[in-house]
C-alpha positions as CSV (number, residue, x, y, z in Angstrom):
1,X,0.4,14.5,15.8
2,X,3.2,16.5,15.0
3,X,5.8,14.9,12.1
4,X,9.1,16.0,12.8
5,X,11.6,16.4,9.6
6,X,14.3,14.0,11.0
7,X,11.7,11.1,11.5
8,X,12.6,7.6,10.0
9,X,9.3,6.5,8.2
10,X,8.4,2.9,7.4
11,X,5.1,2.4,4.8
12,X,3.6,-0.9,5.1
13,X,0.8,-1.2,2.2
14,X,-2.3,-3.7,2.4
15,X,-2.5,-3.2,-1.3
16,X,-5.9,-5.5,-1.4
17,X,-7.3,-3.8,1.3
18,X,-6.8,-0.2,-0.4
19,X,-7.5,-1.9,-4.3
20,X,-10.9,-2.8,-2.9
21,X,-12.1,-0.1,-0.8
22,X,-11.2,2.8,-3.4
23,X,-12.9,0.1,-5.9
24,X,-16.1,-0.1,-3.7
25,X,-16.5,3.0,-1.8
26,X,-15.6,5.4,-4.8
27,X,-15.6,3.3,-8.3
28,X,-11.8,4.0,-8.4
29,X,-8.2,3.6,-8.2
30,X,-5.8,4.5,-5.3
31,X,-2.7,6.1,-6.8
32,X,0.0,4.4,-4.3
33,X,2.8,6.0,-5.3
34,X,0.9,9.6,-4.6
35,X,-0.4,8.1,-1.4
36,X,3.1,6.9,-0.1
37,X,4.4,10.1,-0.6
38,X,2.0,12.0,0.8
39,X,2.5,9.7,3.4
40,X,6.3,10.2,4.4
41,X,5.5,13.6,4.0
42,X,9.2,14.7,3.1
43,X,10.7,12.5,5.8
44,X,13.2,10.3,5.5
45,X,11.8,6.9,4.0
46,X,13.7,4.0,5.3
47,X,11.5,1.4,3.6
48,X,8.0,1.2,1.5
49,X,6.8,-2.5,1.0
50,X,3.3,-3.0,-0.6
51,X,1.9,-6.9,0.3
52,X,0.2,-7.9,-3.3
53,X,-1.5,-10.9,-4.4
54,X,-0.5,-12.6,-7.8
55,X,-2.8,-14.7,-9.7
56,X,-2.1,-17.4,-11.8
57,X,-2.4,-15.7,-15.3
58,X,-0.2,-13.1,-13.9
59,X,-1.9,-9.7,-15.3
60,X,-1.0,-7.8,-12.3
61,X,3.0,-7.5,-13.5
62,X,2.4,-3.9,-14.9
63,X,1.6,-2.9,-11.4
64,X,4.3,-5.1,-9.8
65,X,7.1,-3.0,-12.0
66,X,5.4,0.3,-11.1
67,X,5.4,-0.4,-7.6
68,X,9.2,-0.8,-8.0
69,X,9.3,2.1,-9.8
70,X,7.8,3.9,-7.7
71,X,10.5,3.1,-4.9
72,X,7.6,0.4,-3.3
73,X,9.2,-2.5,-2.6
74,X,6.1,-5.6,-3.5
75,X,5.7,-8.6,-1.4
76,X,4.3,-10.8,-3.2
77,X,2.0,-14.1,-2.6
78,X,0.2,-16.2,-5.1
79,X,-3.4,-16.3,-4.8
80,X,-5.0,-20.0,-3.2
81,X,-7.7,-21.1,-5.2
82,X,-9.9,-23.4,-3.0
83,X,-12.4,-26.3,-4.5
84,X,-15.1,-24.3,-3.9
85,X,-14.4,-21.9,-6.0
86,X,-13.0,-19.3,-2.7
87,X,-9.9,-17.2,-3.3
88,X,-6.8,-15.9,-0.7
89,X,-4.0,-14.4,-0.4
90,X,-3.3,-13.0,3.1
91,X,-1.0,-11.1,4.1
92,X,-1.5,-9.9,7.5
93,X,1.0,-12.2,9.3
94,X,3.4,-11.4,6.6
95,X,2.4,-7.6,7.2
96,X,2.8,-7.9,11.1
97,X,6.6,-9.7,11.0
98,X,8.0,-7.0,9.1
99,X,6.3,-4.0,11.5
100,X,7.8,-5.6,14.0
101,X,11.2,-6.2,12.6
102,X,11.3,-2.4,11.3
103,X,10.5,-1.1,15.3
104,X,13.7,-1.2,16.0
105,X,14.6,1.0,12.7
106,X,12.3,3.7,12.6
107,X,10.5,6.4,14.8
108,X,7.3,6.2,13.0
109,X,5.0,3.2,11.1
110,X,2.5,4.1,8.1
111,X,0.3,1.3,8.3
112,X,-2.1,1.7,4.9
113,X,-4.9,-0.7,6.3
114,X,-8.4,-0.4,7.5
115,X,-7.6,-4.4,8.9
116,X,-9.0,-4.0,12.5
117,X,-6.8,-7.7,12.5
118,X,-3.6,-4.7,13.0
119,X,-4.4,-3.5,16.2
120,X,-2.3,-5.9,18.2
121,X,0.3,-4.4,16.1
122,X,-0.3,-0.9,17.2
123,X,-0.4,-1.9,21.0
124,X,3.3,-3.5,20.0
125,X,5.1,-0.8,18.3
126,X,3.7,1.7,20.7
127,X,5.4,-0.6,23.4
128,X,8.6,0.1,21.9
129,X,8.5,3.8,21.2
130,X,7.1,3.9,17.6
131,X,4.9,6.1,16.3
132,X,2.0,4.3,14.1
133,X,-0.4,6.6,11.4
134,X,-3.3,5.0,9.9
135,X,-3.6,6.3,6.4
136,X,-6.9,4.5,4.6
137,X,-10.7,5.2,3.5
138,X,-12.6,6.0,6.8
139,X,-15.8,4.9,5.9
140,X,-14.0,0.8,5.7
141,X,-11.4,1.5,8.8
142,X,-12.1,-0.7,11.6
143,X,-12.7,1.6,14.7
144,X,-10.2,0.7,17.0
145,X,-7.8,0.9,14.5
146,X,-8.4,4.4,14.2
147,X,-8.8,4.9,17.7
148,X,-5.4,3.5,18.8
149,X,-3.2,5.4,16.1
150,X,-1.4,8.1,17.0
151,X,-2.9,9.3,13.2
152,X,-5.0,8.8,10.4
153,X,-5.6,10.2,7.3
154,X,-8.7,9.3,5.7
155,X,-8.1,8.9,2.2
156,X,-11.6,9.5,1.3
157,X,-11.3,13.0,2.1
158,X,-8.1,13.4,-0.7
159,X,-10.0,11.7,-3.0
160,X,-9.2,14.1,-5.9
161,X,-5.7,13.7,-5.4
162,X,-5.1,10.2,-4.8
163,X,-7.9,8.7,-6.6
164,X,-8.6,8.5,-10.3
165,X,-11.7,7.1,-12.4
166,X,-12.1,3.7,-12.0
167,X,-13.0,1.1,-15.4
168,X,-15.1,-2.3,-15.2
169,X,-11.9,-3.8,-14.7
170,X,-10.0,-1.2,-12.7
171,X,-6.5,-2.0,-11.8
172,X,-4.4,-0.4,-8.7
173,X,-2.4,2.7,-10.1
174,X,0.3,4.7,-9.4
175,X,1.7,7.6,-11.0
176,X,0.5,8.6,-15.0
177,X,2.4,6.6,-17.7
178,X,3.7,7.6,-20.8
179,X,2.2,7.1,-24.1
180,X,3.2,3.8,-24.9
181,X,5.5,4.0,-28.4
182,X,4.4,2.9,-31.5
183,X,4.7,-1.2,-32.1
184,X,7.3,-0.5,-34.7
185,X,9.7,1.5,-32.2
186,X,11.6,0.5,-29.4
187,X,12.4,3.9,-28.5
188,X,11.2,5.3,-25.3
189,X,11.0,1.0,-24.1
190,X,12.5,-0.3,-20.9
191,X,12.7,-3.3,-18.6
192,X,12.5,-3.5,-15.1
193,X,14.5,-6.2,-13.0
194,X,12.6,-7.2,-9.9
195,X,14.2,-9.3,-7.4
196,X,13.1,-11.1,-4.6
């Protein structure tokens, strides 16, 4: 598929989706802002939005902030916890809406999903003239998915550029922080306002 220069871009992130398969398929972390970007590929961006999960002790807020830092908009959903012990946060209806709200905005649709669930969703925004790429790791992207996009960029393939070294505990990243000041300073400190 050719990317023209003067096509509007929407990115629409299944942050858990791309969390767990760099987690599982390569023991690391997906740099999202770097995989956005590459993304858009120096078009023009009319909206990133990454769907995240929040959980109740809420150590995910560094990443929320980078996200917005990042020029990611999150969506965010608190995690279910279920009586036997089962955990959710689904996003894929959520996900859906907003792909179709944006068709009527943009030429092209970044879904960063290997959800076969988004198919339908392809077979829609084709109907109405928009473009759909498929950026996620090929070795967990449902087939069809693949199949039916106009594009996809297996993310396994950039792995030295958009992945880094996972921990035991490894948490989605985005682009290298600074060295966080001393406890006594306040210099080099800032907040981030995130509204919803």
């Amino acid at each position: 598929m050719i990317k023209h220069p003067d096509q509007r871009v929407a990115v629409l992130v299944d942050a858990q989706n791309m969390y767990h398969s760099a987690k599982h398929l390569h023991s690391a972390r997906l740099n999202f802002g770097k995989a956005v970007q590459d993304a858009v590929a120096g078009r023009p961006l009319v909206r990133a939005i990454a769907y995240v999960a929040k959980s109740k002790t809420g150590e995910e807020t560094s990443f929320f902030d980078a996200l917005v830092e990042a020029k990611i908009e999150p969506r965010i959903k608190d995690v279910q916890e279920f009586s036997s012990g089962a955990k959710k946060a689904d996003w894929d209806v959520g996900m859906a809406i907003d792909a179709v709200k944006l068709a009527e905005k943009v030429d092209v649709i970044v879904l960063m999903t290997g959800d076969g669930d988004f198919c339908p969703v392809i077979e829609y925004l084709h109907g109405h003239g928009v473009m759909v790429e498929v950026v996620a790791f090929g070795e967990s992207t449902n087939a069809d998915l693949r199949a039916m996009a106009d594009s996809f960029v297996d993310l396994s393939s950039s792995r030295g550029n958009l992945l880094r070294a996972g921990s035991k505990k490894a948490q989605p990243d985005l682009e290298p922080k600074e060295p966080a000041p001393d406890k006594d300073s306040t210099r080099g400190t800032r907040s981030v306002k995130v509204t919803y």
